[in-house]
Backbone as ProteinMPNN parsed JSONL, in Angstrom:
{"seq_chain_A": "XXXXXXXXXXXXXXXXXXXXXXXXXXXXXXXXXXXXXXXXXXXXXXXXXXXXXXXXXXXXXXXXXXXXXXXXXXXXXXXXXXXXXXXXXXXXXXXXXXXXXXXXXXXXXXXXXXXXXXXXXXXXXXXXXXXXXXXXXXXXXXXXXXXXXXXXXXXXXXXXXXXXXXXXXXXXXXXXXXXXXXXXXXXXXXXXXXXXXXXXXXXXXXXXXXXXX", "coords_chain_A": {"N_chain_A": [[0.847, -1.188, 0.0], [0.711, 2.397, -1.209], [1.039, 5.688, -1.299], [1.066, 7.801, -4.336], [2.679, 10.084, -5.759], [3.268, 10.57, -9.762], [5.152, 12.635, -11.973], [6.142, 14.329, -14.785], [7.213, 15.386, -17.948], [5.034, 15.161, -20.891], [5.369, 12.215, -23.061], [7.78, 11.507, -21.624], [7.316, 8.929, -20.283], [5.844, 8.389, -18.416], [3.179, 7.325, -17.908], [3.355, 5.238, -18.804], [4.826, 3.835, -16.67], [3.631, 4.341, -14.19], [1.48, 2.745, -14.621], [2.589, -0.055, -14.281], [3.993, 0.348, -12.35], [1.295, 0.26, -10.486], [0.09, -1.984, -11.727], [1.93, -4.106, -10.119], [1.773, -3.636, -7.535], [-0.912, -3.779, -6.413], [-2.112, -1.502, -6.57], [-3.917, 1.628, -7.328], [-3.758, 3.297, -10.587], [-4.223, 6.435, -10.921], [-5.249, 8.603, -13.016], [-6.06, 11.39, -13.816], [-6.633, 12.57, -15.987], [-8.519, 10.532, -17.309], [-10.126, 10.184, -15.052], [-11.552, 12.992, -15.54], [-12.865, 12.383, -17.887], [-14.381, 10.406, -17.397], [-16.503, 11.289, -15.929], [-17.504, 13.212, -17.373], [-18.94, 11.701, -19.508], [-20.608, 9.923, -17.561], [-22.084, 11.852, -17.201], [-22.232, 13.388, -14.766], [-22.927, 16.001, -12.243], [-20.545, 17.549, -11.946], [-19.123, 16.464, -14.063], [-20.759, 17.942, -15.981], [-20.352, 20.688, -15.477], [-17.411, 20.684, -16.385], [-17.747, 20.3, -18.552], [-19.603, 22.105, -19.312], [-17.728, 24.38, -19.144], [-15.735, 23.97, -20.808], [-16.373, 23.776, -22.97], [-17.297, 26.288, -23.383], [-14.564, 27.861, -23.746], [-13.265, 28.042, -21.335], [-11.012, 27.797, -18.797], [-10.684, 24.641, -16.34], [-11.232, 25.549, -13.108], [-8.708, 26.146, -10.071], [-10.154, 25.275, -8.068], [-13.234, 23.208, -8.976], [-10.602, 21.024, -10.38], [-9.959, 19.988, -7.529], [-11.825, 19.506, -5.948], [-12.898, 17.228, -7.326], [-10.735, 15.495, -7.731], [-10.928, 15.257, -4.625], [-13.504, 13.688, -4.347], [-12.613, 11.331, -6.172], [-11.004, 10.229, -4.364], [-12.315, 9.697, -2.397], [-13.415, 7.373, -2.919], [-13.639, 3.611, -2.306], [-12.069, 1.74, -3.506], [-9.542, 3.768, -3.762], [-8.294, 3.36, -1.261], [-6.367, 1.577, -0.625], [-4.182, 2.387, -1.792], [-3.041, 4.31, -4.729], [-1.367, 5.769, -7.679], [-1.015, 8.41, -8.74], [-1.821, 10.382, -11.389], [-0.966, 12.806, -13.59], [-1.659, 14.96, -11.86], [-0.647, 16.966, -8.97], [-0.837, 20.256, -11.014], [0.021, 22.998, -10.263], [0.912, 25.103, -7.527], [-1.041, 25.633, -6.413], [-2.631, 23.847, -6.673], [-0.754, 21.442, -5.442], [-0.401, 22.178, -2.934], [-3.037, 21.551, -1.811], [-3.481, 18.591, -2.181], [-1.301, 18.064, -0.567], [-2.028, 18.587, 1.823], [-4.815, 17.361, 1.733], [-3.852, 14.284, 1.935], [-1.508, 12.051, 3.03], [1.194, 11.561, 1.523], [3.52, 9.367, 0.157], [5.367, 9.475, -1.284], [7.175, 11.178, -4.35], [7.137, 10.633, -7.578], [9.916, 11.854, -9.967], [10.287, 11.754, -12.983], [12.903, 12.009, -15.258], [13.544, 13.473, -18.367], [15.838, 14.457, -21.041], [14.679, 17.631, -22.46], [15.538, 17.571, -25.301], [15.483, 14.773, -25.842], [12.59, 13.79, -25.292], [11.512, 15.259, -27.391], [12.164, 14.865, -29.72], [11.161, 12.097, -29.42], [8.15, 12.432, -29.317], [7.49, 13.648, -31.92], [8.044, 11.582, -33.737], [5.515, 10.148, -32.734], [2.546, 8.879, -34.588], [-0.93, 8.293, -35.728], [-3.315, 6.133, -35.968], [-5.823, 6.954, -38.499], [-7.856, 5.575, -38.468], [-8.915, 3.84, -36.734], [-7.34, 4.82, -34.844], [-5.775, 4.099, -33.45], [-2.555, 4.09, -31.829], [0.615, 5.019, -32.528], [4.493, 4.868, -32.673], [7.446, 5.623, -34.335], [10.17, 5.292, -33.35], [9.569, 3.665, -31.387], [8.014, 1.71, -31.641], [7.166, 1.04, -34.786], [5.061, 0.548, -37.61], [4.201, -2.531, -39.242], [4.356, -2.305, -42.066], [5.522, 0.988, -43.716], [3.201, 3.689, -42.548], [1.082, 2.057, -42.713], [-1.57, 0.985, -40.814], [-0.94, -1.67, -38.548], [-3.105, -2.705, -37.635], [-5.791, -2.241, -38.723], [-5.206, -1.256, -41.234], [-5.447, 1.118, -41.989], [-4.548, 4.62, -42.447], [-1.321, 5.857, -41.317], [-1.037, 8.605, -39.72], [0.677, 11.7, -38.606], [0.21, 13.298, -35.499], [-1.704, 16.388, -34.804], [-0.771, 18.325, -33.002], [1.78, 17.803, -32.858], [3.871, 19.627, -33.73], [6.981, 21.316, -34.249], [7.0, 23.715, -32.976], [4.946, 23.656, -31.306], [5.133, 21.369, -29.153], [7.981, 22.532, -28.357], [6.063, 24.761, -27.1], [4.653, 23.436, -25.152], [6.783, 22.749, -23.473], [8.185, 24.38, -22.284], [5.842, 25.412, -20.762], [5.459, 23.582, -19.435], [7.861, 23.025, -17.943], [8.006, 25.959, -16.547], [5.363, 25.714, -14.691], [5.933, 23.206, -13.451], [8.242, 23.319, -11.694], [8.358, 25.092, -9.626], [6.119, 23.62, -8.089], [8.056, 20.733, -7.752], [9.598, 21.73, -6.471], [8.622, 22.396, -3.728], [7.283, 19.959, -2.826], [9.726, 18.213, -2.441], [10.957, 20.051, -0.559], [9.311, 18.76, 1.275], [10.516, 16.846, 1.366], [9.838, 14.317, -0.207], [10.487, 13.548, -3.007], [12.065, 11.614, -5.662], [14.103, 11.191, -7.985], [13.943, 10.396, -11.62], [16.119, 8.64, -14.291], [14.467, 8.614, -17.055], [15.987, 8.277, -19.714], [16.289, 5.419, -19.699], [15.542, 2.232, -20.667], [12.281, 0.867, -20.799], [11.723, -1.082, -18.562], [13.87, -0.837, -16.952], [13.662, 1.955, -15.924], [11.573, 1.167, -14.279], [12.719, -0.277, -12.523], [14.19, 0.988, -11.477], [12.701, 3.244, -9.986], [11.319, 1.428, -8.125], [13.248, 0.7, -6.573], [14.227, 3.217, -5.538], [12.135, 4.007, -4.096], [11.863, 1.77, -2.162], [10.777, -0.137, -2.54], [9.76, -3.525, -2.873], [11.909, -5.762, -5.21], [11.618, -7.568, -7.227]], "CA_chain_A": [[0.0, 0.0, 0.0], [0.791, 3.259, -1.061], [0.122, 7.039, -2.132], [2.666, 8.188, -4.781], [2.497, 11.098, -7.355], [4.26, 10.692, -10.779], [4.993, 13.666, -12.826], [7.156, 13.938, -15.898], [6.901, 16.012, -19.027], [4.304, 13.95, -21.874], [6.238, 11.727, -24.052], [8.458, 10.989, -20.499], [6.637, 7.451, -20.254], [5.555, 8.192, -17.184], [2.288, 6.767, -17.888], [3.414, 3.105, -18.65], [5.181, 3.466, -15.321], [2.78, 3.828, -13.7], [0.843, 1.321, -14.581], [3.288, -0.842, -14.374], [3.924, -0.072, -10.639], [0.076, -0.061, -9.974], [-0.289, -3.813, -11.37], [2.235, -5.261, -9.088], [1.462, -3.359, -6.022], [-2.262, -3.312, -6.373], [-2.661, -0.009, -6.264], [-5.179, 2.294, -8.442], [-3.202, 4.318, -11.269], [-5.142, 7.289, -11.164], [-5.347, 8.935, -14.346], [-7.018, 12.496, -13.51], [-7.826, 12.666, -17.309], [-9.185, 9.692, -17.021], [-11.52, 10.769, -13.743], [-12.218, 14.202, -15.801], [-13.27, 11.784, -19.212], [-15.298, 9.232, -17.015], [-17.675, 12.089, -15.121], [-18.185, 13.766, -18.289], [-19.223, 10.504, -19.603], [-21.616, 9.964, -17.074], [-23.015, 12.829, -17.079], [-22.353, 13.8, -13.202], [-23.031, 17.101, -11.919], [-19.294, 17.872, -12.543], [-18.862, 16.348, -15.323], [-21.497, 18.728, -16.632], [-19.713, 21.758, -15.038], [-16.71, 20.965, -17.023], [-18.34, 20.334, -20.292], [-20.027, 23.48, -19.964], [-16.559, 25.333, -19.243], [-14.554, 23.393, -21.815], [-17.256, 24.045, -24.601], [-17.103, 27.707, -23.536], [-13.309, 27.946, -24.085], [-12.976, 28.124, -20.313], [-9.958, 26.915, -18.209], [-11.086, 24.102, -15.572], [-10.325, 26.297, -11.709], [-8.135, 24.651, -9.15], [-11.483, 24.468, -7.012], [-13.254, 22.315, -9.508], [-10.202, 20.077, -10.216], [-9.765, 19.296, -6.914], [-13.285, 18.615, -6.154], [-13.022, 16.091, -8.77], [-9.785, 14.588, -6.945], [-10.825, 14.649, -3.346], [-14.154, 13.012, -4.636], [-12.115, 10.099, -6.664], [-10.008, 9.313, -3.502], [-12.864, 9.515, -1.403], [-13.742, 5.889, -3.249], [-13.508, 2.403, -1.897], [-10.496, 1.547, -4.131], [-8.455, 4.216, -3.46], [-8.271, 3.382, 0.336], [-4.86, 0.874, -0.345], [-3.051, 3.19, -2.367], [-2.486, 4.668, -5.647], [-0.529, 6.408, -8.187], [-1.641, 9.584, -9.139], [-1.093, 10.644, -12.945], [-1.763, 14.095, -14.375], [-1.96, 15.872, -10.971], [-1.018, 18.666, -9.432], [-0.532, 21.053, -12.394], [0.436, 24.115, -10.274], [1.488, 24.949, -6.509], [-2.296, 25.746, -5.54], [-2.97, 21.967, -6.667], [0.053, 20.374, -4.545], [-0.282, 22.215, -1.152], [-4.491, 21.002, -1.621], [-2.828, 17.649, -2.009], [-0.504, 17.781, 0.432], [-2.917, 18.401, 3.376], [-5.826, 16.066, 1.859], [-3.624, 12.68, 1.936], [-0.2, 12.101, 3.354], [1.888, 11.031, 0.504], [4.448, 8.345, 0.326], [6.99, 9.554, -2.615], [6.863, 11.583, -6.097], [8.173, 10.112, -8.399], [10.11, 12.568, -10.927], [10.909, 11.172, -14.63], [12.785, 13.471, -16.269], [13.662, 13.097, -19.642], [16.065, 15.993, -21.624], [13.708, 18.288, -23.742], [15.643, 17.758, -26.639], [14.818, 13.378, -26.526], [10.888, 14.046, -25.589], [10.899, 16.304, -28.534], [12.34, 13.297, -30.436], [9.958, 10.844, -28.954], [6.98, 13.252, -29.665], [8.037, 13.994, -33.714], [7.683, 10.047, -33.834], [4.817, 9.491, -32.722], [1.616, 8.945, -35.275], [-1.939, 7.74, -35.27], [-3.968, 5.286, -36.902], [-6.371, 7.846, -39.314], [-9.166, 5.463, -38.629], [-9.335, 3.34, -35.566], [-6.793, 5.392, -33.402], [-4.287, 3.187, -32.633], [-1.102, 4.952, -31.41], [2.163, 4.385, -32.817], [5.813, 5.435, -32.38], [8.231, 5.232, -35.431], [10.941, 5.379, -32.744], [9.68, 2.339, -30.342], [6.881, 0.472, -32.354], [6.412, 1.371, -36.097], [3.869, -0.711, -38.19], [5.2, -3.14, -40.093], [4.289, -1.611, -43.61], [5.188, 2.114, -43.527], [2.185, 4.376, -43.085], [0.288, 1.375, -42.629], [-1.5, 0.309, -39.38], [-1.563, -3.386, -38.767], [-4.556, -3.707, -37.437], [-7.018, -1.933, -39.624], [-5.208, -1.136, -43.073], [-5.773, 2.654, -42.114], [-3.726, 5.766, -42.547], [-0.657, 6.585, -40.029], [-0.72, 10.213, -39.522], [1.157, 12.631, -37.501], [-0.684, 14.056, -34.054], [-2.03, 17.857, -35.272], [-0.271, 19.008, -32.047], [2.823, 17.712, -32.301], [4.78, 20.091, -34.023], [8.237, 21.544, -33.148], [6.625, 24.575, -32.211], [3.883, 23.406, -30.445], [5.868, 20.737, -28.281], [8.592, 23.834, -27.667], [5.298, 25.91, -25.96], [4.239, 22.851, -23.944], [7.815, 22.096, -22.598], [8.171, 26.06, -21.543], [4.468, 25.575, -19.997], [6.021, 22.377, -18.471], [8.418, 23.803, -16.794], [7.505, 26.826, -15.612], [4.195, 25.019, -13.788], [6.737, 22.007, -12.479], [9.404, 23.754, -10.974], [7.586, 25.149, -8.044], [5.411, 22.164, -7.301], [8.536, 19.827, -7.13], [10.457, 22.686, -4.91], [7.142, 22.146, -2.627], [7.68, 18.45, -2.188], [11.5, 18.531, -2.38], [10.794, 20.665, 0.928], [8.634, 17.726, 2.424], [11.597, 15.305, 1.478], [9.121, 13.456, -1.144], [10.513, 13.695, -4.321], [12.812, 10.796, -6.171], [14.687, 11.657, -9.414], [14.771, 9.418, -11.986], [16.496, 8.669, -15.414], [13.605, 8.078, -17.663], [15.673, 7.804, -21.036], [16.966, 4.347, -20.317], [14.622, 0.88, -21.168], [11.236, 0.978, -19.512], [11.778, -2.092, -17.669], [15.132, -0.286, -16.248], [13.289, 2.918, -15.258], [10.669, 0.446, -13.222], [13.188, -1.008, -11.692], [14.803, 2.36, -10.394], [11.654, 3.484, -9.415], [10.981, 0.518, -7.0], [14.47, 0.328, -5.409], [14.507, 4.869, -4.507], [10.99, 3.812, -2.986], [12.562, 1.181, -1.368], [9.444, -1.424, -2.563], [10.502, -4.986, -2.808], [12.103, -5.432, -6.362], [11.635, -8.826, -7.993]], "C_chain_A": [[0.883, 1.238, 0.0], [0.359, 4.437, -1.569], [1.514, 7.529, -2.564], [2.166, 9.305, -5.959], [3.279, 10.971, -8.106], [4.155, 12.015, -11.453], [6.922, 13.96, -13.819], [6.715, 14.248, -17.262], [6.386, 14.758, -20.279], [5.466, 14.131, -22.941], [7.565, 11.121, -23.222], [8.403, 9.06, -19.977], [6.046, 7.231, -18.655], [3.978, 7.469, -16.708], [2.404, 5.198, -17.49], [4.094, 2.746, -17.507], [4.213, 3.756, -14.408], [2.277, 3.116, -13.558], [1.89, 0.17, -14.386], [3.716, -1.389, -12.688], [2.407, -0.242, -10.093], [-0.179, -1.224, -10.444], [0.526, -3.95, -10.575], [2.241, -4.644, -7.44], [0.124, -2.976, -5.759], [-2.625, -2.406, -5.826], [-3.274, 0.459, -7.951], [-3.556, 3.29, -9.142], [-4.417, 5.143, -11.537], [-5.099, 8.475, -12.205], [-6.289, 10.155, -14.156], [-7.382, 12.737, -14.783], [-8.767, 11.658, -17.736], [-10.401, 10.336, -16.242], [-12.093, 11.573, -15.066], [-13.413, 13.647, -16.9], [-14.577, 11.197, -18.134], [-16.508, 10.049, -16.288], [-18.186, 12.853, -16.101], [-18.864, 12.54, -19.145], [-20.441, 9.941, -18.947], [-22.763, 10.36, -16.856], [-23.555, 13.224, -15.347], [-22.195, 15.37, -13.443], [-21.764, 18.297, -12.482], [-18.976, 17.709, -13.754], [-20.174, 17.248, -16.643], [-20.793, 19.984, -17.142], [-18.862, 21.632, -16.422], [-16.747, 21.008, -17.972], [-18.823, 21.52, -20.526], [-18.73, 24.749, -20.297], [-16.137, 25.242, -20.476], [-15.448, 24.095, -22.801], [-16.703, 25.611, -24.734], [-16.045, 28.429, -23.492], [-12.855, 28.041, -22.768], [-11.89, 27.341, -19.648], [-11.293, 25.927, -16.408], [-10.382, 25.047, -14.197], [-10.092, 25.164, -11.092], [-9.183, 24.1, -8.679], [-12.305, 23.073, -7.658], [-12.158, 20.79, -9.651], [-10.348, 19.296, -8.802], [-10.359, 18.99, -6.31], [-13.21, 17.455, -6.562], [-12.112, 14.836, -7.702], [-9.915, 14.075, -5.346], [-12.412, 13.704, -3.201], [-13.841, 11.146, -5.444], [-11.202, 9.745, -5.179], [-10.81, 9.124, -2.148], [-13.188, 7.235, -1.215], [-13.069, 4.94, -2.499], [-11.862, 2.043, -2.447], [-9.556, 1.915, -4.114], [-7.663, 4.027, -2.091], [-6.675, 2.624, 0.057], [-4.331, 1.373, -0.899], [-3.187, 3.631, -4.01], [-1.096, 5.234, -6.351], [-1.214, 7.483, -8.923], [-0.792, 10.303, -10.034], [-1.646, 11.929, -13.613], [-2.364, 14.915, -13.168], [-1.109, 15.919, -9.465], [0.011, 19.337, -10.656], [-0.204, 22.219, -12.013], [0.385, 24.045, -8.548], [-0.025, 24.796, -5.796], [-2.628, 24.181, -5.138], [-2.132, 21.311, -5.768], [-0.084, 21.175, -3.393], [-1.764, 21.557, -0.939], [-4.244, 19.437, -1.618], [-1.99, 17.29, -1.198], [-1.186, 17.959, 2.044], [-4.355, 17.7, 3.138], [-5.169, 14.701, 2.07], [-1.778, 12.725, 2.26], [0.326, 10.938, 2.355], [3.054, 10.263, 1.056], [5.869, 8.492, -0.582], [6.251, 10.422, -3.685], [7.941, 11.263, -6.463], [8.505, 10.95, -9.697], [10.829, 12.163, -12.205], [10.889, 12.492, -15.175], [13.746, 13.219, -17.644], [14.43, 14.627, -20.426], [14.901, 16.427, -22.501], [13.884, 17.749, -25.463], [15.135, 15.349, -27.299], [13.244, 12.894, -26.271], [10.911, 14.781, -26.603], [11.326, 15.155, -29.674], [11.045, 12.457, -30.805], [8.238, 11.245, -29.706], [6.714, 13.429, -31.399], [7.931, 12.574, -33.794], [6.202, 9.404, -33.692], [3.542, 9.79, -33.925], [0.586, 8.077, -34.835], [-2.609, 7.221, -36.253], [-5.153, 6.355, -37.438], [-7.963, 6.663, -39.23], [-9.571, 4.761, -37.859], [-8.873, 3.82, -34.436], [-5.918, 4.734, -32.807], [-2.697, 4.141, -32.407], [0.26, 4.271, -31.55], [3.594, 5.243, -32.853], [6.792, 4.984, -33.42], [9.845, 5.116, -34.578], [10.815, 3.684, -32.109], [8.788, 1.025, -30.712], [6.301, 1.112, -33.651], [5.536, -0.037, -36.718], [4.746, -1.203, -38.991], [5.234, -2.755, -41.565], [4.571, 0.148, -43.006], [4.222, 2.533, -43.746], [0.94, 3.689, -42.994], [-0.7, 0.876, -41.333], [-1.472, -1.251, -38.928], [-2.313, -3.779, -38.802], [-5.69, -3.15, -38.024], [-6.616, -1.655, -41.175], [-4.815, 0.139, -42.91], [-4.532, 3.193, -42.246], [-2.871, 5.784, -41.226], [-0.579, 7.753, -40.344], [0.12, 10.526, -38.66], [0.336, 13.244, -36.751], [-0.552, 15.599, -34.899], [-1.465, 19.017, -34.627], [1.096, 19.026, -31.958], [3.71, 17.611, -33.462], [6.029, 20.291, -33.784], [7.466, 22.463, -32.238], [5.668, 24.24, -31.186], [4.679, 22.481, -28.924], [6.778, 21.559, -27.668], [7.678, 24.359, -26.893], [5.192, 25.071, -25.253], [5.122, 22.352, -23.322], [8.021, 23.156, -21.997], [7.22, 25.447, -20.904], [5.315, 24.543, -18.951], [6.53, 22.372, -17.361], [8.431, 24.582, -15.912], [6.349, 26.313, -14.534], [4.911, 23.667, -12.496], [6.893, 22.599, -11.609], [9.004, 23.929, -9.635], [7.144, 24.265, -7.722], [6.698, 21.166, -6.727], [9.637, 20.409, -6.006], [9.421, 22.173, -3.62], [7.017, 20.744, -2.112], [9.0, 18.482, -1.943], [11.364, 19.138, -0.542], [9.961, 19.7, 1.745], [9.475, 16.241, 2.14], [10.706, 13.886, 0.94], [9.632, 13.215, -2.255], [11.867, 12.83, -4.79], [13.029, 11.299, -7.936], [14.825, 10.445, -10.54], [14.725, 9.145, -13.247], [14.86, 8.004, -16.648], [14.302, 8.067, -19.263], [16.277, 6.169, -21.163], [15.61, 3.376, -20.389], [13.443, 1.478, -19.653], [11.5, 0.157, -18.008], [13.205, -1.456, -16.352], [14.579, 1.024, -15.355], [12.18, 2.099, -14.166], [11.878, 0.132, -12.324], [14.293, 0.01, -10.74], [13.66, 2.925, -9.526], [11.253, 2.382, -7.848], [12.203, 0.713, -6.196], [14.625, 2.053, -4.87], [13.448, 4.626, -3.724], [10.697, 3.002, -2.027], [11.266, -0.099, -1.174], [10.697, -2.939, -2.677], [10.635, -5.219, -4.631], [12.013, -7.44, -6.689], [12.914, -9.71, -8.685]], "O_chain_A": [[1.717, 1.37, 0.896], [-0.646, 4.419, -2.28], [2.557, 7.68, -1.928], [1.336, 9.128, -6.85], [4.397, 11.164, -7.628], [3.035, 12.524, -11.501], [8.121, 13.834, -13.57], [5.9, 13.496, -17.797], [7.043, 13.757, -20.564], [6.105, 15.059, -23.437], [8.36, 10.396, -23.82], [9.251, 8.306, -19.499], [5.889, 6.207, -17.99], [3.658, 7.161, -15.561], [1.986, 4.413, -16.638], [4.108, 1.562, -17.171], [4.19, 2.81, -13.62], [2.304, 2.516, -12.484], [1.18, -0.834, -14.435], [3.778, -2.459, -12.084], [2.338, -0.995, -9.122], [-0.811, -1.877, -9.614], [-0.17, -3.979, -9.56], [2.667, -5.21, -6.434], [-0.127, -2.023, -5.021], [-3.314, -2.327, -4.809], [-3.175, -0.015, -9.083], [-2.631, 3.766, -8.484], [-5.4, 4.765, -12.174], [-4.736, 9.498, -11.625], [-7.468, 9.874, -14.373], [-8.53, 13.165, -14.897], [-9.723, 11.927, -18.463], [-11.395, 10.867, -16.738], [-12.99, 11.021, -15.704], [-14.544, 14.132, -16.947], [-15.695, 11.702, -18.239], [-17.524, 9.389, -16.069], [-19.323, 13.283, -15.903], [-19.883, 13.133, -19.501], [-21.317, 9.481, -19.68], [-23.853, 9.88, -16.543], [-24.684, 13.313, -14.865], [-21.619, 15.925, -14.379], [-21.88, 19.358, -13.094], [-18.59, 18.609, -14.501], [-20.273, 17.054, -17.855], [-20.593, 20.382, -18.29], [-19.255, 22.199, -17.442], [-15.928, 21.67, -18.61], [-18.667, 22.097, -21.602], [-18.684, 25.617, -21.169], [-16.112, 26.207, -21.24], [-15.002, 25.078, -23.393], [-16.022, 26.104, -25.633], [-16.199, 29.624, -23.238], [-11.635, 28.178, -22.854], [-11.84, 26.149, -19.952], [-12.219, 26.419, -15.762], [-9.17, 25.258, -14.197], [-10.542, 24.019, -11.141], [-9.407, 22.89, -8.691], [-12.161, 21.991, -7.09], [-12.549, 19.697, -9.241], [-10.777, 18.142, -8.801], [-9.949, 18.018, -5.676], [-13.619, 16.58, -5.798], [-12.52, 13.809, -7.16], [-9.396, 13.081, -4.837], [-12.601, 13.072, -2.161], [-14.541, 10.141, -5.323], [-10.719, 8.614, -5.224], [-10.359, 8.632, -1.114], [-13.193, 6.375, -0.334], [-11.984, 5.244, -2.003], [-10.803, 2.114, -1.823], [-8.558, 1.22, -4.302], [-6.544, 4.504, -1.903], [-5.748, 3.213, 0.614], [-3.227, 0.852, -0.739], [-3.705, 2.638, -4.52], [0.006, 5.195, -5.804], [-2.045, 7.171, -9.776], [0.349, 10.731, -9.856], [-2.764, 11.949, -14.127], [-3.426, 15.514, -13.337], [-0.966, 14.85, -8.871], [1.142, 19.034, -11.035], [0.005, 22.977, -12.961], [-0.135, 23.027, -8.093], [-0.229, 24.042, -4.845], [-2.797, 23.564, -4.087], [-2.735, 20.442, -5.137], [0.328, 20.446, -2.491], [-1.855, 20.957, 0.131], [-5.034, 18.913, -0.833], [-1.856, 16.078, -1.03], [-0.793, 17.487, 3.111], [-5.059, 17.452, 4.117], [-5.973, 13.837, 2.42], [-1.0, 13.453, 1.643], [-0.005, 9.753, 2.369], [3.509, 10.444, 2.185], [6.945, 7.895, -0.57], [5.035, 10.41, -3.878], [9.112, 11.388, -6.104], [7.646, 10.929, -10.578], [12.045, 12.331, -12.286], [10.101, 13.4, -15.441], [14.803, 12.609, -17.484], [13.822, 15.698, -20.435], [14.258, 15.625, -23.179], [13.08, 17.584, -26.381], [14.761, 14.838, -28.355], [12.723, 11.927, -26.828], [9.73, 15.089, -26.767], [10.459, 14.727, -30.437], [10.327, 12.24, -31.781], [7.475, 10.538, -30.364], [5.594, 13.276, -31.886], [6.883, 12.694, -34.428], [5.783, 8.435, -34.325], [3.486, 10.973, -34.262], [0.752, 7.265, -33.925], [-2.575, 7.727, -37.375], [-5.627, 6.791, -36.389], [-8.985, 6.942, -39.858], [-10.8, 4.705, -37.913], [-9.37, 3.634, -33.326], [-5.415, 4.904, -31.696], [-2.083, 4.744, -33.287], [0.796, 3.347, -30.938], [3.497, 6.439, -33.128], [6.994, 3.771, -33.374], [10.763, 4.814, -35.34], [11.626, 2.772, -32.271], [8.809, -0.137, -30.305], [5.185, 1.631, -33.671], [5.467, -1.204, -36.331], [5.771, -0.672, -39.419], [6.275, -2.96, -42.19], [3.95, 0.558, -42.026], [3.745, 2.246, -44.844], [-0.135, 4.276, -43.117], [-0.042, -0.019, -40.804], [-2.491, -1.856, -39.26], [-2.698, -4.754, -39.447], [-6.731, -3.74, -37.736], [-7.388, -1.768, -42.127], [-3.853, 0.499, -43.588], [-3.51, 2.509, -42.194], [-3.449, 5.739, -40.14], [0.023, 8.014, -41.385], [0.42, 9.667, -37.83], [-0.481, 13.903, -37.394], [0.467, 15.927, -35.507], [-1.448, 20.173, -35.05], [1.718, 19.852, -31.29], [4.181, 16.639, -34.053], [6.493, 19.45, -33.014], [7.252, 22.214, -31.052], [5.833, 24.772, -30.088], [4.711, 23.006, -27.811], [6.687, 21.573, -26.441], [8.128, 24.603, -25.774], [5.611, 25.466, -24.165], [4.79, 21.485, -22.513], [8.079, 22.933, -20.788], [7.76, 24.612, -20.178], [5.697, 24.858, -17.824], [6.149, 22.003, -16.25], [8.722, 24.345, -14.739], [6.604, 26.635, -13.373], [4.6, 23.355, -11.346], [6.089, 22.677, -10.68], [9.217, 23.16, -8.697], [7.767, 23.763, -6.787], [6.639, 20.76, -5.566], [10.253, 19.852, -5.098], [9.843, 21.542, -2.651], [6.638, 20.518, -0.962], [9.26, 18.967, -0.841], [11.721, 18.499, 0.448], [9.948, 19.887, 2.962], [9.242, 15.084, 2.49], [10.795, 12.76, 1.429], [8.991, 12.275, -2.725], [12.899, 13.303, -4.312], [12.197, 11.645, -8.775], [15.712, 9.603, -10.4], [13.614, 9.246, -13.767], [14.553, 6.815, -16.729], [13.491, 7.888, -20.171], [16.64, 5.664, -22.226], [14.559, 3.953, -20.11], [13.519, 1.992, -18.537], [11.488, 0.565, -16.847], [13.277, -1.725, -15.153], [14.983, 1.159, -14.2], [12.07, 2.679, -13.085], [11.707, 0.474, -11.154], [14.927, -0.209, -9.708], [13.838, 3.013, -8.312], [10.972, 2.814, -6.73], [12.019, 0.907, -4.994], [15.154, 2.191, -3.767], [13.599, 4.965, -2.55], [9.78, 3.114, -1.213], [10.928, -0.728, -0.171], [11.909, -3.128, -2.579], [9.675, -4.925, -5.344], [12.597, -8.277, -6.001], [12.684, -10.755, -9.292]]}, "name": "protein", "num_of_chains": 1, "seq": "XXXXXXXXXXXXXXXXXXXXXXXXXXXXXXXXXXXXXXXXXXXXXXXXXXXXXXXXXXXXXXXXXXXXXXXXXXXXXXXXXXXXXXXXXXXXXXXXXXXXXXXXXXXXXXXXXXXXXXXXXXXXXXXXXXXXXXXXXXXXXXXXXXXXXXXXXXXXXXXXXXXXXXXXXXXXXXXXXXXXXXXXXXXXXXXXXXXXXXXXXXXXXXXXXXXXX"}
């Protein structure tokens, strides 16, 4: 059992680590775009709220998010632990986090700018079922092709140079403080995210001092 925050600029892989530590320590990977998707989805009260914002070009406020978050950890499932993915996004968000749930570690994957901007320029998408592919770590076996439907690989619409340049600025500037803010509660683990996944899991478990396999 534990409570751990990951955070790590997209295209970092900090996703598949996650999951990766939430199967073998049955804990919840909590996926706050996930939560945000699954209440709009429902069609909960919130998930109204934010549909009405989003439509109306509106930014989601901290208050809302973290509504959202101290409502998902109120749940049954979260009680033995998670990993919490895609939150906090700014200092307001981690001190509201840091006095709802006494944390166990953040885990920081950090990756240079210049081999997420790599990683990112690689990746493409299936043009008709959505499948996600990486010409870097898993291309299709026909160029351009997807395997599993025939369809079009495209390039993501977002992921320009320029565009990936504004959201690694945004990145940063929004980090920095938050992991000063843990760093000061002696939470925060550093760790190499450009070597093999299986290698970054296995750093991850031994700074958090889990039992390594």
């Amino acid at each position: 059992m534990g409570k751990y925050v990951i955070m790590g600029i997209q295209g970092s892989g900090k996703g598949t680590q996650a999951k990766l530590l939430a199967a073998d320590y049955d804990l919840i990977h909590l996926s706050m775009g996930e939560v945000f998707r699954a209440h709009i989805h429902n069609g909960t009260h919130l998930g109204q709220t934010i549909r009405d914002l989003v439509a109306g070009g509106h930014l989601v406020s901290d208050g809302i998010v973290n509504q959202v978050l101290r409502t998902r950890l109120d749940e049954t499932d979260c009680q033995r632990g998670f990993v919490l993915d895609g939150y906090p996004r700014n200092l307001t968000q981690a001190a509201f986090l840091l006095e709802l749930v006494p944390l166990d570690g953040v885990i920081n994957v950090t990756v240079p700018d210049e081999v997420v901007t790599a990683r990112m320029l690689a990746r493409r998408l299936c043009d008709d079922c959505g499948r996600d592919w990486n010409l870097q770590a898993h291309a299709p076996r026909v160029p351009g092709v997807c395997d599993d439907c025939g369809g079009a690989i495209v390039a993501r619409e977002d992921d320009t140079p320029s565009a990936i340049a504004s959201r690694l600025a945004d990145f940063h500037t929004q980090t920095a403080p938050v992991l000063d803010l843990f760093r000061e509660h002696d939470l925060v683990i550093d760790i190499d995210g450009t070597q093999p996944p299986a290698q970054v899991q296995d750093q991850i478990r031994r700074k958090l001092g889990l039992t390594v396999s």
